[in-house]
C-alpha positions as CSV (number, residue, x, y, z in Angstrom):
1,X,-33.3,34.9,6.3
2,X,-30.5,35.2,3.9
3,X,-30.0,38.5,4.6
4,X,-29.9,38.1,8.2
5,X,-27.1,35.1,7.6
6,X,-25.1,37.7,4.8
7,X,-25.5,40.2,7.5
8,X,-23.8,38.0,10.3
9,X,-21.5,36.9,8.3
10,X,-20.3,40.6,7.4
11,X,-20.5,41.7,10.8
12,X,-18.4,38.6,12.0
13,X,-15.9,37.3,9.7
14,X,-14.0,34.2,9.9
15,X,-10.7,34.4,12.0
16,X,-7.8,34.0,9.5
17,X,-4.8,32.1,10.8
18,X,-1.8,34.1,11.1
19,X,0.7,32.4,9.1
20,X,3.5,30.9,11.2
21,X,7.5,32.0,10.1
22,X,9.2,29.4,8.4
23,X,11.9,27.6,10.2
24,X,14.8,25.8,8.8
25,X,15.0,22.1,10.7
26,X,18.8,20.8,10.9
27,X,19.4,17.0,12.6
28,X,22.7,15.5,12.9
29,X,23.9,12.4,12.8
30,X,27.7,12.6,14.0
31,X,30.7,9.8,13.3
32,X,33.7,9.9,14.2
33,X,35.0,10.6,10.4
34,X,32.1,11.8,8.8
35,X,28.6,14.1,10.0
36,X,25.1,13.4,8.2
37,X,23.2,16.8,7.7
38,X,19.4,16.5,7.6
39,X,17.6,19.7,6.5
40,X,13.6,20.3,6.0
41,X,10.9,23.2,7.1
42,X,8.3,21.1,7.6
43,X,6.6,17.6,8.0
44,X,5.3,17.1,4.5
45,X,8.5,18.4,3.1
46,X,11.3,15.2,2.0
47,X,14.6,16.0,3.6
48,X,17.7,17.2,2.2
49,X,20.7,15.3,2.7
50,X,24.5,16.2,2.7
51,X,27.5,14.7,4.6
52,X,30.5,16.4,5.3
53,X,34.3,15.6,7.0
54,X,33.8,15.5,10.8
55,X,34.8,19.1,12.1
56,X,34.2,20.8,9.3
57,X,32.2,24.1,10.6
58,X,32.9,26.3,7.4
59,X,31.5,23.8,5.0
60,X,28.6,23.2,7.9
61,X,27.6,26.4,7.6
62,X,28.0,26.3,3.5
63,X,25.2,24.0,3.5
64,X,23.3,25.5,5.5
65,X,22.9,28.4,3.0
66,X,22.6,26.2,0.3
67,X,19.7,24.4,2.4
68,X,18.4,28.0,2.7
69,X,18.8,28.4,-1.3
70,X,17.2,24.9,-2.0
71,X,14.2,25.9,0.0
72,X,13.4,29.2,-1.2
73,X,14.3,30.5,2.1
74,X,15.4,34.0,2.7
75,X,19.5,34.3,4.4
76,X,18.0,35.3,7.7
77,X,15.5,32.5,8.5
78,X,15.9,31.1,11.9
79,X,17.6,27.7,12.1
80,X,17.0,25.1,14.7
81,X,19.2,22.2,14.9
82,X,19.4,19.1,17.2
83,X,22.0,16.0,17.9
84,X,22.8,13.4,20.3
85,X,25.0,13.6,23.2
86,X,28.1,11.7,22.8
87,X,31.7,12.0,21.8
88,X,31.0,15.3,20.3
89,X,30.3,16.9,23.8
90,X,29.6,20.2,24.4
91,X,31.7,22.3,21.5
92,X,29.5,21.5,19.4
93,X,25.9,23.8,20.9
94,X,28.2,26.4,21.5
95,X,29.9,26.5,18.2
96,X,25.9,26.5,16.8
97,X,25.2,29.1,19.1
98,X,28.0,31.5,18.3
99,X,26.3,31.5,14.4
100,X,22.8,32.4,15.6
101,X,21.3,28.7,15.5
102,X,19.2,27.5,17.8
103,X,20.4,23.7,19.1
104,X,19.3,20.9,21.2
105,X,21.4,18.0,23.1
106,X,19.0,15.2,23.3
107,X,19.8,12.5,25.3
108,X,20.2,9.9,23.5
109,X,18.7,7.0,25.7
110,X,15.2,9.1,25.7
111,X,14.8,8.8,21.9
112,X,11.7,6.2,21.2
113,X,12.5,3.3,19.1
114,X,10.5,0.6,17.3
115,X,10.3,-2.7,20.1
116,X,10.5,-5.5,17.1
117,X,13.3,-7.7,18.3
118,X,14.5,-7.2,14.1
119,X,15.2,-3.7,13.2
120,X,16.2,-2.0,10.7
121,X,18.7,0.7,11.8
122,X,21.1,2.8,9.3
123,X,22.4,6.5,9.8
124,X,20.1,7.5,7.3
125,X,17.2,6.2,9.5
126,X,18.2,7.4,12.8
127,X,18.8,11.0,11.1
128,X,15.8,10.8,9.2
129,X,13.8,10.1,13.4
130,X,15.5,12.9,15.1
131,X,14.2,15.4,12.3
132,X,11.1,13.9,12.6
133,X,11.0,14.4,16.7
134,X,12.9,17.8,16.3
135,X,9.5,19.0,14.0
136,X,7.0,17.6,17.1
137,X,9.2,19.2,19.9
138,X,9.0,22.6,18.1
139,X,5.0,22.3,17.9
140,X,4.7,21.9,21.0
141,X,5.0,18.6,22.0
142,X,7.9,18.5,24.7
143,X,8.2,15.5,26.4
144,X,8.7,13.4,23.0
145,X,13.0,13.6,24.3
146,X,14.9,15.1,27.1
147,X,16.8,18.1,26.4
148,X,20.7,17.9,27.8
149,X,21.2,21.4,30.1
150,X,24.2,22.5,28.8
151,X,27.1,23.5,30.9
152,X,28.9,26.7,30.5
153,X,32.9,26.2,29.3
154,X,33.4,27.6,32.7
155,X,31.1,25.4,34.8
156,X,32.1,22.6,32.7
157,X,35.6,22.8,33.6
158,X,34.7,22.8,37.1
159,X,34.2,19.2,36.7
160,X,37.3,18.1,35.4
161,X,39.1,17.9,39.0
162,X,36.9,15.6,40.8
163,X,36.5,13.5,37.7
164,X,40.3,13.2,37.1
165,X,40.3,12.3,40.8
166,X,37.8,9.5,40.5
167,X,39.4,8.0,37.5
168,X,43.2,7.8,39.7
169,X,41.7,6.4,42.3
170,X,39.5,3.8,40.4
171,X,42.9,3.2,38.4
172,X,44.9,2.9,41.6
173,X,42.3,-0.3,42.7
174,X,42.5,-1.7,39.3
175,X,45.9,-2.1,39.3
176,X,46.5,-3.3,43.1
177,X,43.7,-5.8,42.4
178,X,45.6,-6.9,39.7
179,X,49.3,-7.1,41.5
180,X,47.5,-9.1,44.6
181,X,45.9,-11.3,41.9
182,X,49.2,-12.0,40.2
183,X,50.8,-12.6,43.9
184,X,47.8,-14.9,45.1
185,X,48.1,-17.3,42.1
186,X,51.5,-18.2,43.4
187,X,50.8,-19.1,47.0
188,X,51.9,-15.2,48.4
189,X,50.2,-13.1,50.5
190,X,52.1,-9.8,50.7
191,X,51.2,-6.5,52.7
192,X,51.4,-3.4,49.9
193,X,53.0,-1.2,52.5
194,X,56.4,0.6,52.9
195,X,58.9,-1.1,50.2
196,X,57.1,-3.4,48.3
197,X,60.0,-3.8,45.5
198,X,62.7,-4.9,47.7
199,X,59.9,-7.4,49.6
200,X,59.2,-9.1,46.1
201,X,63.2,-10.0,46.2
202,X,63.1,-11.6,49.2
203,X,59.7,-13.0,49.3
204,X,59.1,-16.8,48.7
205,X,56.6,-18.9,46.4
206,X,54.7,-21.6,48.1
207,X,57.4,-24.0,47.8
208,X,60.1,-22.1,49.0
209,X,61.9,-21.0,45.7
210,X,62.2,-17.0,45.0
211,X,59.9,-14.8,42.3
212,X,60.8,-15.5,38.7
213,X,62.6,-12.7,36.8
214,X,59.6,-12.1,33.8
215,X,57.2,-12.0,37.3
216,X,59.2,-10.3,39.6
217,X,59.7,-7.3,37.0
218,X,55.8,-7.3,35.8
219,X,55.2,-6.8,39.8
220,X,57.6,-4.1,40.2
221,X,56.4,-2.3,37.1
222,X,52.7,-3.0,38.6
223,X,54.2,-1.3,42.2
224,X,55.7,1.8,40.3
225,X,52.0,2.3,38.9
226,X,50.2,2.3,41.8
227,X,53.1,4.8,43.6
228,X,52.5,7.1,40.4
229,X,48.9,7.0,41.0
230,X,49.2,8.2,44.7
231,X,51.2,11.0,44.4
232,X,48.9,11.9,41.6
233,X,46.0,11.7,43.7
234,X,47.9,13.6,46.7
235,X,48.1,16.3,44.3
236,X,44.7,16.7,42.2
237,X,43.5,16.6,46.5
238,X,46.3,19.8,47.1
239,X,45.0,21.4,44.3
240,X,41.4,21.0,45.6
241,X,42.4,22.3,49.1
242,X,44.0,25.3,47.2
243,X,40.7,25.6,45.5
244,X,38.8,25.3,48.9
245,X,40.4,28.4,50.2
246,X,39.0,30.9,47.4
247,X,36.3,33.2,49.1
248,X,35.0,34.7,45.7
249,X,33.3,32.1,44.5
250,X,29.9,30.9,44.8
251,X,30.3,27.1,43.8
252,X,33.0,26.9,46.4
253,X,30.9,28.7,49.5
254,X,28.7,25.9,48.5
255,X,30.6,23.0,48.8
256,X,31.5,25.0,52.2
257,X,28.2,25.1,53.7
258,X,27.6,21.5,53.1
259,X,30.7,20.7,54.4
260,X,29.5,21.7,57.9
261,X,26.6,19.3,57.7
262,X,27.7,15.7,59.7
263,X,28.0,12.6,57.4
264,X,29.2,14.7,54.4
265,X,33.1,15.1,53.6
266,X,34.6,16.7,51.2
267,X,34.6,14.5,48.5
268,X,30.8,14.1,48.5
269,X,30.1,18.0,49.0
270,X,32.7,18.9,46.2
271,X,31.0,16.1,43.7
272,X,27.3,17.4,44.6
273,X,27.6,21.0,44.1
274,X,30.3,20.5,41.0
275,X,27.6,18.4,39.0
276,X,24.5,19.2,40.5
277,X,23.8,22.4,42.3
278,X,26.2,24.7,41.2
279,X,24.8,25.5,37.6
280,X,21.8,23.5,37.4
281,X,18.1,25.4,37.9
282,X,16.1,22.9,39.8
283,X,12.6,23.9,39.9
284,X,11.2,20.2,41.6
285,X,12.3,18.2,43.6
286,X,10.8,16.0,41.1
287,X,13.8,17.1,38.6
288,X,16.6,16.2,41.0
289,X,15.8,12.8,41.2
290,X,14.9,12.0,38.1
291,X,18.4,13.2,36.8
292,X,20.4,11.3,39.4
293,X,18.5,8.0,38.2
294,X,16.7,7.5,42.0
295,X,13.5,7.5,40.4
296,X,11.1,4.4,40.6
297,X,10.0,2.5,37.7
298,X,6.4,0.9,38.0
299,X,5.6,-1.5,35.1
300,X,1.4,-2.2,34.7
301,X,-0.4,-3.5,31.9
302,X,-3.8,-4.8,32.9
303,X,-4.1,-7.0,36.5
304,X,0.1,-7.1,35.9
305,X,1.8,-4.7,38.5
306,X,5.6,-5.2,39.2
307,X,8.1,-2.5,39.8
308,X,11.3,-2.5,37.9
309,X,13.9,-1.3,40.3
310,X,15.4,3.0,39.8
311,X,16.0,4.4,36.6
312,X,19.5,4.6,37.1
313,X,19.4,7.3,34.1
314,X,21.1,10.5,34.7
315,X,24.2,11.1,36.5
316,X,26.0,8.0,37.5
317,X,28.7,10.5,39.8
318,X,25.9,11.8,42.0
319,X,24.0,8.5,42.1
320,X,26.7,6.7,43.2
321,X,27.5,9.1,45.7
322,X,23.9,9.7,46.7
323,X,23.4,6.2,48.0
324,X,27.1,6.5,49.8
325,X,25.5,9.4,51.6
326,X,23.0,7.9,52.8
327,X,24.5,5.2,54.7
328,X,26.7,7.4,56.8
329,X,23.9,9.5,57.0
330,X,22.4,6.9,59.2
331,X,25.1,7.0,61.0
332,X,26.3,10.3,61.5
333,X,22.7,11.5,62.1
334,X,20.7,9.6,64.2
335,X,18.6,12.4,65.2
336,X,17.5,13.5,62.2
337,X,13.4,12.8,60.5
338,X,15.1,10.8,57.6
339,X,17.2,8.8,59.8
340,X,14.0,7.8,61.8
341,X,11.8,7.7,58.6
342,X,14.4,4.9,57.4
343,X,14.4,3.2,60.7
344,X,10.6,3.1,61.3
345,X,10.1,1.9,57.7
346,X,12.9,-0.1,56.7
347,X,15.2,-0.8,59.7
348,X,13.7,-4.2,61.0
349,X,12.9,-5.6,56.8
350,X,15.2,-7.9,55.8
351,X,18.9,-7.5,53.8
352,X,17.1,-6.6,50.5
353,X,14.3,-4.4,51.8
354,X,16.9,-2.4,53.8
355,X,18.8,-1.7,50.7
356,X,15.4,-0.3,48.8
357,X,14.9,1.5,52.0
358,X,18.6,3.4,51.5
359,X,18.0,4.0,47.7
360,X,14.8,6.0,48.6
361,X,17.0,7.8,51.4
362,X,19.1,8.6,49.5
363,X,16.3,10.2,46.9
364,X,15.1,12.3,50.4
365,X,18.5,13.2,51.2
366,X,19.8,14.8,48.1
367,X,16.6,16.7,47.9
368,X,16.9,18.0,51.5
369,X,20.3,18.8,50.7
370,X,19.4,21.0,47.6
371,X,17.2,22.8,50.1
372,X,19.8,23.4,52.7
373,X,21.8,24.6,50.1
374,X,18.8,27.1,48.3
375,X,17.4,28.4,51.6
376,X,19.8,28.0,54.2
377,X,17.3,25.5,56.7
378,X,18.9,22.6,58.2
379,X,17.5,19.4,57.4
380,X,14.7,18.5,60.2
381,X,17.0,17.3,62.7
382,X,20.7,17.7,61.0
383,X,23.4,18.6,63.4
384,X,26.6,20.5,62.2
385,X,30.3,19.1,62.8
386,X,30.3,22.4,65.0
387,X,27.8,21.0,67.7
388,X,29.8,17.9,67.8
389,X,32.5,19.3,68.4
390,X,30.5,21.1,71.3
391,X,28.9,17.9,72.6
């Protein structure tokens, strides 16, 4: 019988695990003056700590051979490095990249944290968790984070026009809401058309007596802004235009072919395929609304079901502009399935029903809309401007 058991155990030896290649782990913790460097290879293994100026990529990569040297590590071991998304942006990854290191933009609000209402929370601590989450991501384990998709320099200076454009005319309403607020608390109503400067000369308080001079200027001033912002608005819109007309590139055919589609304009189709479609892969339609925030959020712990409302994580641009949509959607397409879907399920609720009933739409929508735009097929029952024109 012993012989029988040597013999097996000759004949079939005992798989030896294939030691795995050692990996140098790099976390960052990034400040505005100063960047905490966390280095380890392994779980068991207590972290070296340095911090460095903010910027400062030769003496970044200086530690990193001296991390390589502390470790016993040969020069060419692999490095994979990870930080938040913030302030920092993009430069950052591709600076890492450029040296041969491996780096991950985690989103910061995915990153677990303890739920005591007292916590103790240091830079030190927070560098010390994302090396411990950058070791269980790189065994396997991939949903402990998301992972930022990082933007080419190229795709992300795409994004710069419409973004500029938002923030002039979000400024522009700022500071007309302002100058009718000023105006209202002294009795005035005033039409902001034609020349506004020489109508706060003339114009009257509520007891007849003219502007006074510290007011009258701080209007003025307020007027000058608000022309400034238009005519910078009229030309971020020209250059757009310009931008419309170029026939060699693929994000603009894009914004082209949903531009034919009824209930989207050109501010909408511009937004979607500049921060969504042009440079992201989408594999689900799972993934596209997840990242515009339009995903549900049910909450159950026993007999206790509620639902919390969308994510609203993501892209605020395109969820913003994804609920927009879908209102003139409804209007502009009354012959469409998702029209019909909304008005069989939601059209006769009430106030706050119908407003869940347009989130969802606009959930459908954007995903139909990354289909038009990856196979070419119409939404069921889309018109074109085209055909209206026809009709």
């Amino acid at each position: 019988m012993t012989a029988t058991l040597a013999a097996v155990t000759s004949t079939n030896p005992r798989p030896q695990a294939t030691p795995s290649p050692v990996t140098l782990f790099l976390a960052f913790e990034l400040g505005a003056t100063t960047w905490k460097l966390g280095f380890t290879i392994g779980m068991a293994q207590h972290p070296r700590e340095r911090t460095i100026p903010a910027g400062a990529i030769a003496q970044l990569l200086q530690e990193i051979r001296r991390a390589k040297e502390r470790f016993g590590l040969p020069s060419d071991t692999p490095v994979v490095s990870c930080y938040e998304a913030g302030r920092e942006g993009c430069w950052l990854h591709r600076c890492l990249h450029s040296h041969g290191i491996t780096n991950l933009v985690v989103d910061s609000a995915s990153i677990e944290i303890n739920r005591r209402q007292r916590r103790a929370k240091t830079d030190r601590l927070d560098l010390h968790k994302l090396l411990t989450m950058l070791l269980r991501h790189q065994s396997g384990e991939r949903k402990v984070w998301s992972v930022v998709q990082v933007p080419s320099a190229a795709e992300e200076d795409r994004r710069h026009l419409h973004r500029e454009l938002l923030t002039a005319k979000r400024d522009r309403t700022r500071v007309v809401n302002r100058l009718q607020g000023l105006l209202a608390g002294y009795g005035i109503r005033l039409a902001l058309q034609g020349d506004v400067e020489a109508k706060l000369d003339q114009v009257r308080q509520w007891d007849g007596s003219p502007l006074l001079p510290a007011l009258c200027n701080r209007l003025k001033h307020a007027w000058q802004q608000v022309q400034f912002l238009t005519t910078h608005i009229r030309t971020l819109e020209a250059e757009r235009r310009a931008a419309l007309r170029r026939q060699d590139d693929a994000a603009v055919a894009k914004v082209q072919q949903l531009f034919t589609l009824r209930g989207v304009g050109i501010n909408s189709a511009w937004l979607y395929v500049m921060e969504f479609f042009a440079w992201r892969e989408f594999q689900t339609p799972k993934q596209i609304g997840a990242l515009a925030g339009l995903t549900p959020t049910p909450y159950q712990s026993g007999e206790s079901r509620r639902e919390q409302g969308i994510t609203k994580a993501g892209n605020r641009h395109m969820r913003t502009m994804a609920i927009e949509i879908a209102w003139t959607w409804r209007r502009f397409q009354p012959t469409s399935a998702l029209t019909h879907w909304y008005e069989t399920r939601f059209g006769h609720g009430s106030a706050r029903l119908r407003k869940i009933g347009f989130v969802a739409m606009a959930r459908k929508l954007l995903i139909a809309l990354w289909r038009f735009l990856k196979t070419g097929v119409l939404p069921e029952g889309a018109k074109l401007k085209g055909e209206l024109q026809a009709n």
